[in-house]
N, CA, C and O of each residue as an XYZ file, in Angstrom:
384
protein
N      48.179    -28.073      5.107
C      48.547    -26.819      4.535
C      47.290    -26.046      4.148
O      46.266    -26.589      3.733
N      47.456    -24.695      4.321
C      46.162    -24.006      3.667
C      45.977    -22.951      2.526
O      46.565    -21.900      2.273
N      45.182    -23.463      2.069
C      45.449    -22.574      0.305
C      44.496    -21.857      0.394
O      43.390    -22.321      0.674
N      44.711    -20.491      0.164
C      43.799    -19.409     -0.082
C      42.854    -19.668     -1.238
O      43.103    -20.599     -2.005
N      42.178    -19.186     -1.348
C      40.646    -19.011     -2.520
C      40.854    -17.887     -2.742
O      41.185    -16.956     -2.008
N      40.593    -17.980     -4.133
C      40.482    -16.827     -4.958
C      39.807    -15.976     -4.780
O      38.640    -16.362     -4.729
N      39.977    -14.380     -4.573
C      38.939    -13.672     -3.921
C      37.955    -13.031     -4.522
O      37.231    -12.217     -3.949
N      37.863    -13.366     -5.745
C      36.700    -13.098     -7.237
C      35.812    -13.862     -6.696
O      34.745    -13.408     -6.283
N      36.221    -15.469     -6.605
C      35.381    -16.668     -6.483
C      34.692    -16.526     -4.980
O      33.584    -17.058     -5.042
N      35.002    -15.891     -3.372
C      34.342    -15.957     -2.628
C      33.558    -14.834     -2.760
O      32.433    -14.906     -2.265
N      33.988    -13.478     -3.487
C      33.398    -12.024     -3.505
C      32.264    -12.567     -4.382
O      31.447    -11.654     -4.500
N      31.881    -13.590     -5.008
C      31.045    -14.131     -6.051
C      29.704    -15.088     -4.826
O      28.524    -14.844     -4.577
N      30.586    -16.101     -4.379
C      29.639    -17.176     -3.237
C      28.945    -16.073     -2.302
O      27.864    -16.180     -1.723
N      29.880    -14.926     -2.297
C      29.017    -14.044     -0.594
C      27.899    -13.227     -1.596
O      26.953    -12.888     -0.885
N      27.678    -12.758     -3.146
C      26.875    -11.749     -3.685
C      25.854    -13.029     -3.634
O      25.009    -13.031     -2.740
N      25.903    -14.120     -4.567
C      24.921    -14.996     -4.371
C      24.487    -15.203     -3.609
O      23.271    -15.306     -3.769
N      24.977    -15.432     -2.244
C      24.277    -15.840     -0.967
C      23.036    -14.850     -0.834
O      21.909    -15.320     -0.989
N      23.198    -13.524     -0.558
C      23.096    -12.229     -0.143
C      21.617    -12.095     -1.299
O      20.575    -11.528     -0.968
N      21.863    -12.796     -2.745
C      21.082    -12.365     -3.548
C      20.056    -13.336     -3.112
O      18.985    -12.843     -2.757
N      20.149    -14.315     -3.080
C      19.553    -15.737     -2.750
C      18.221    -15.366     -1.716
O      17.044    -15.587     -2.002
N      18.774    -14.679     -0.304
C      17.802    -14.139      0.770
C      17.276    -13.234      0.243
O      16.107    -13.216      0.628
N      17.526    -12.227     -0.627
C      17.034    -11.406     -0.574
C      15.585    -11.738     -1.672
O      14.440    -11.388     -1.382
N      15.803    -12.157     -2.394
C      15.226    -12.858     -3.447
C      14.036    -13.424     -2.921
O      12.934    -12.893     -3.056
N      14.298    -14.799     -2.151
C      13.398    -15.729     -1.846
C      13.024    -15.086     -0.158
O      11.828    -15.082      0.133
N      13.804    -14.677      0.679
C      13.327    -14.066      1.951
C      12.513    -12.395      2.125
O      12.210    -11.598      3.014
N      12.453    -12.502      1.060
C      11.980    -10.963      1.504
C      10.440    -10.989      0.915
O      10.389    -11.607     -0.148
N       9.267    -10.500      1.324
C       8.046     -9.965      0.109
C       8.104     -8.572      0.194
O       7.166     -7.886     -0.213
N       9.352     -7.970      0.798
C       9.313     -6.205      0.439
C       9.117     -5.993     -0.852
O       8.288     -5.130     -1.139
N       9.766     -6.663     -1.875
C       9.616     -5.981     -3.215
C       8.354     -6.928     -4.135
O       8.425     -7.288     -5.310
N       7.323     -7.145     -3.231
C       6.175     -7.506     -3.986
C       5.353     -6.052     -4.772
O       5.030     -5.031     -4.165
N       5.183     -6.272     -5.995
C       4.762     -5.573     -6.557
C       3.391     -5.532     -6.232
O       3.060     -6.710     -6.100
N       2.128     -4.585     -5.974
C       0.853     -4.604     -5.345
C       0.032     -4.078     -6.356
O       0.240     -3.453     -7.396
N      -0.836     -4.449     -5.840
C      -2.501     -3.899     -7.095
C      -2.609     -2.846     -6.921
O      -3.653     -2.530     -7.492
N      -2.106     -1.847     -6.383
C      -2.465     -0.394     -6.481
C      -2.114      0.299     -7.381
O      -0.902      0.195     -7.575
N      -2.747      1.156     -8.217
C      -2.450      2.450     -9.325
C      -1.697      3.121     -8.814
O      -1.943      3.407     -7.642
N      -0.723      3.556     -9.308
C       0.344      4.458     -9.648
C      -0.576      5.657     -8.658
O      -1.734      5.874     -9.017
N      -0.121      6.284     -7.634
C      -0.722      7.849     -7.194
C      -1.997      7.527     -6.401
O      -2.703      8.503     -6.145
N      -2.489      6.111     -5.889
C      -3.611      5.774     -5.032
C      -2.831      5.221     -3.601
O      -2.267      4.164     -3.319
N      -3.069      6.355     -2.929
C      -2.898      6.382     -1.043
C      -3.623      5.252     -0.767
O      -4.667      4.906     -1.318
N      -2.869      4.540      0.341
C      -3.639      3.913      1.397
C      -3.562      4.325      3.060
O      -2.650      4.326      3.887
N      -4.862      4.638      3.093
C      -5.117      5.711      4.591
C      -5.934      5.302      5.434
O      -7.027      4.848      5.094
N      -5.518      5.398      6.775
C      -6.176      4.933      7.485
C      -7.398      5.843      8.425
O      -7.096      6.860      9.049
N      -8.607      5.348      8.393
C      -9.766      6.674      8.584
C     -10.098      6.875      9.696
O     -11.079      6.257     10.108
N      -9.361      7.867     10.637
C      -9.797      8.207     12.215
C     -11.395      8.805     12.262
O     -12.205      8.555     11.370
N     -11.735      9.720     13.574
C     -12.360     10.123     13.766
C     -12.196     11.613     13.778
O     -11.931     12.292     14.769
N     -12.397     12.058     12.491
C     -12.306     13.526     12.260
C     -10.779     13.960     11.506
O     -10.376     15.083     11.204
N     -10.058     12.503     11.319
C      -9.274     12.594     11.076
C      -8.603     11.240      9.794
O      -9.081     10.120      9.611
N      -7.311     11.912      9.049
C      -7.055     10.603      8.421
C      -5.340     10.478      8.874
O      -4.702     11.399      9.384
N      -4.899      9.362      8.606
C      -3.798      9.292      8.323
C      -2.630      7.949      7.431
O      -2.404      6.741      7.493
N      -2.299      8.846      6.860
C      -1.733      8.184      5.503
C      -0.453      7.175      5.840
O       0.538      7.164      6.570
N      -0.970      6.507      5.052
C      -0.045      4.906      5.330
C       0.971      4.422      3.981
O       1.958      3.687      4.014
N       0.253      5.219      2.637
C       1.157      5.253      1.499
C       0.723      6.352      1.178
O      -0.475      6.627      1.116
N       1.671      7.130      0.929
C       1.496      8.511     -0.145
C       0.655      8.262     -1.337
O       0.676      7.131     -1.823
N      -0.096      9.200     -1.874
C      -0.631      9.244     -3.102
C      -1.470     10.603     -3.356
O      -1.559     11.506     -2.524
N      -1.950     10.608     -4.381
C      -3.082     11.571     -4.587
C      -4.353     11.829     -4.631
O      -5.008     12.870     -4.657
N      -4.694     10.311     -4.638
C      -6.219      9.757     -4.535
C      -6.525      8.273     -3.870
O      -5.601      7.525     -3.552
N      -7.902      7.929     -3.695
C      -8.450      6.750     -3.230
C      -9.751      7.170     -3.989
O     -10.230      8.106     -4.630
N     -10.053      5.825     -3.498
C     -11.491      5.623     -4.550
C     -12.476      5.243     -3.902
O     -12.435      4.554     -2.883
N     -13.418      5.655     -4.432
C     -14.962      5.825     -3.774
C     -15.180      3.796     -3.431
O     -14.823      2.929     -4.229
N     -15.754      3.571     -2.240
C     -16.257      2.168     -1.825
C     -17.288      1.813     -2.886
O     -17.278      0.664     -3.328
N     -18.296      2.814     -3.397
C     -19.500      2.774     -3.549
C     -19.472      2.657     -5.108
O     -19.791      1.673     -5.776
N     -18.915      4.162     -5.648
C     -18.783      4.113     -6.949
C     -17.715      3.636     -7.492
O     -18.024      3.332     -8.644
N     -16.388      3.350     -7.258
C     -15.032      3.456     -7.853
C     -14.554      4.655     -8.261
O     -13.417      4.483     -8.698
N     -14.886      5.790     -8.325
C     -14.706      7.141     -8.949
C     -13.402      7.143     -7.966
O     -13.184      6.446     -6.975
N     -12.536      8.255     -8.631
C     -11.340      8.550     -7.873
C     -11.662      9.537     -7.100
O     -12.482     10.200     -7.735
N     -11.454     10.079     -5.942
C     -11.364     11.185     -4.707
C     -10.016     11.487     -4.578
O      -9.204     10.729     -4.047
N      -9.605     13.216     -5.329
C      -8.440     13.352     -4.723
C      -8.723     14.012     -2.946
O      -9.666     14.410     -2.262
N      -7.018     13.770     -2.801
C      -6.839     13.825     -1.120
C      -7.751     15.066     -0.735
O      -8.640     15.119      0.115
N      -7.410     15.783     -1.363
C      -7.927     17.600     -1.067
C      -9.494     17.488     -0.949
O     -10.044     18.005      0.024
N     -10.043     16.996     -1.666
C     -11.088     17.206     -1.831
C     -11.894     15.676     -0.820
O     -13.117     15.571     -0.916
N     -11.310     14.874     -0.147
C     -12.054     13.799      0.545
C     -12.561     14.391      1.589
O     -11.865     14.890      2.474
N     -13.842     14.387      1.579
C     -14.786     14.690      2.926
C     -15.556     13.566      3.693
O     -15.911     13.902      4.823
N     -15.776     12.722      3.435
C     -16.784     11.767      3.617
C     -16.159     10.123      4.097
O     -15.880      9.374      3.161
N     -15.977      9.657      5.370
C     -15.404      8.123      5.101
C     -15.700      7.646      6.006
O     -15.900      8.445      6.921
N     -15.899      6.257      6.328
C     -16.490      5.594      7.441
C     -14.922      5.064      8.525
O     -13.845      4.627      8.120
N     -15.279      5.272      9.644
C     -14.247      4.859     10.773
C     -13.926      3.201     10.205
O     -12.969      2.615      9.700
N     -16.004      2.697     10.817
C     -16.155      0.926     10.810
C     -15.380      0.570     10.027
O     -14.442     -0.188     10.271
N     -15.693      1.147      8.766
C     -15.571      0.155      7.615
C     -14.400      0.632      6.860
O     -14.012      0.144      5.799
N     -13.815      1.715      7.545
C     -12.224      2.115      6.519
C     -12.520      2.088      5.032
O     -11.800      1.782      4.082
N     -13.882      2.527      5.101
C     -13.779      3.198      3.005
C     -14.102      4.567      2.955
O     -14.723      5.094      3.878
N     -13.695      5.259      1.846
C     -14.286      6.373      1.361
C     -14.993      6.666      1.033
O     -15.811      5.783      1.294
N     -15.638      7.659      0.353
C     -16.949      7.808     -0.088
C     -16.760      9.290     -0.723
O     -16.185     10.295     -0.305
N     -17.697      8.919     -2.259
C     -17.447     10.845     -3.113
C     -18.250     11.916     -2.238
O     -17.876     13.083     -2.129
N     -19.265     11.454     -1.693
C     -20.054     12.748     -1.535
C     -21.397     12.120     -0.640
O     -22.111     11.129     -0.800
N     -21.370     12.854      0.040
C     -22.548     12.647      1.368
C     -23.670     11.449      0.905
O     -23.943     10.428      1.535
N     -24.257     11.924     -0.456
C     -25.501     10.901     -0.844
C     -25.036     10.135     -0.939
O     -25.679      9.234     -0.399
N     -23.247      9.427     -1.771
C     -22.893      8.378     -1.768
C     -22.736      7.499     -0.204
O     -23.087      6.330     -0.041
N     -22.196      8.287      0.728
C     -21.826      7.852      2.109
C     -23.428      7.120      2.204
O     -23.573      5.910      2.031
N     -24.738      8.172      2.544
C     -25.824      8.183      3.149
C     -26.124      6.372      2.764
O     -26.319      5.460      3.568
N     -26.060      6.309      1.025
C     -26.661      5.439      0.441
C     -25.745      4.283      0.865
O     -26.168      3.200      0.462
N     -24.562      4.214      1.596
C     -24.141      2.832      1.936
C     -24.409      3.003      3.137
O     -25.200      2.081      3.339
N     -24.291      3.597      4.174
C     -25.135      3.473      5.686
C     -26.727      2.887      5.423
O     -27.110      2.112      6.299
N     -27.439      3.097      4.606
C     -28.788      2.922      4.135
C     -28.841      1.106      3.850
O     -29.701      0.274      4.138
N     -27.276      0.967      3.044
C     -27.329     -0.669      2.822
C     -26.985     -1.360      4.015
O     -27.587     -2.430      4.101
N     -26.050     -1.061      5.181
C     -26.200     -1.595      6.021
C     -26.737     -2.144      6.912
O     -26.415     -3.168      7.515
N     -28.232     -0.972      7.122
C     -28.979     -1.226      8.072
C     -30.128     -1.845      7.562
O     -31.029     -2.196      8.323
C-alpha cells in the first residue's frame, strides 16, 4: 500500500537539499577583499575594460586611490595602475 507524505515535510527535505548545494557548492557568494567602490579592470592597449564596476583602483606603486575618470597611466605586462607618469616612469625604472 502507499501512503502519501506530508507535503510540509517534503516542501521542507527539497528547501534543505537546495540550501545544502547552494551553501557548500557554490563560492559565488564568497565575500572578497575588495573596498566597497574599487573596480577590477582589465588593462588593454590604449584601452581598459571593466570586469567589476567601481569608482576607483589603486595606484601599484603608491596605494593612493585613482578615480576611473581621471586614470591615465597603466601597464598592459603587468595589469597595474599607476597615479601619474613619474609614478608609472619610477616602476618601469624598477624593472629594468
Amino acid at each position: 500500500m502507499f501512503v502519501h507524505e506530508n507535503k510540509a515535510e517534503t516542501s521542507l527535505k527539497i528547501s534543505l537539499f537546495f540550501f545544502q548545494e547552494v551553501r557548500q557548492g557554490s563560492r559565488m557568494f564568497k565575500k572578497s577583499n575588495r573596498l566597497p567602490g574599487e573596480a577590477r579592470l582589465r588593462y588593454l592597449d590604449a584601452d581598459i575594460e571593466m570586469i567589476s564596476p567601481g569608482d576607483f583602483v589603486f595606484c601599484a606603486v603608491t596605494q593612493r586611490k585613482i578615480p576611473l575618470a581621471a586614470l591615465c597611466y597603466w601597464s598592459v605586462d603587468r595589469q597595474e595602475a599607476y597615479f601619474d607618469a613619474a609614478t608609472a616612469n619610477q616602476r618601469m625604472a624598477e624593472s629594468n
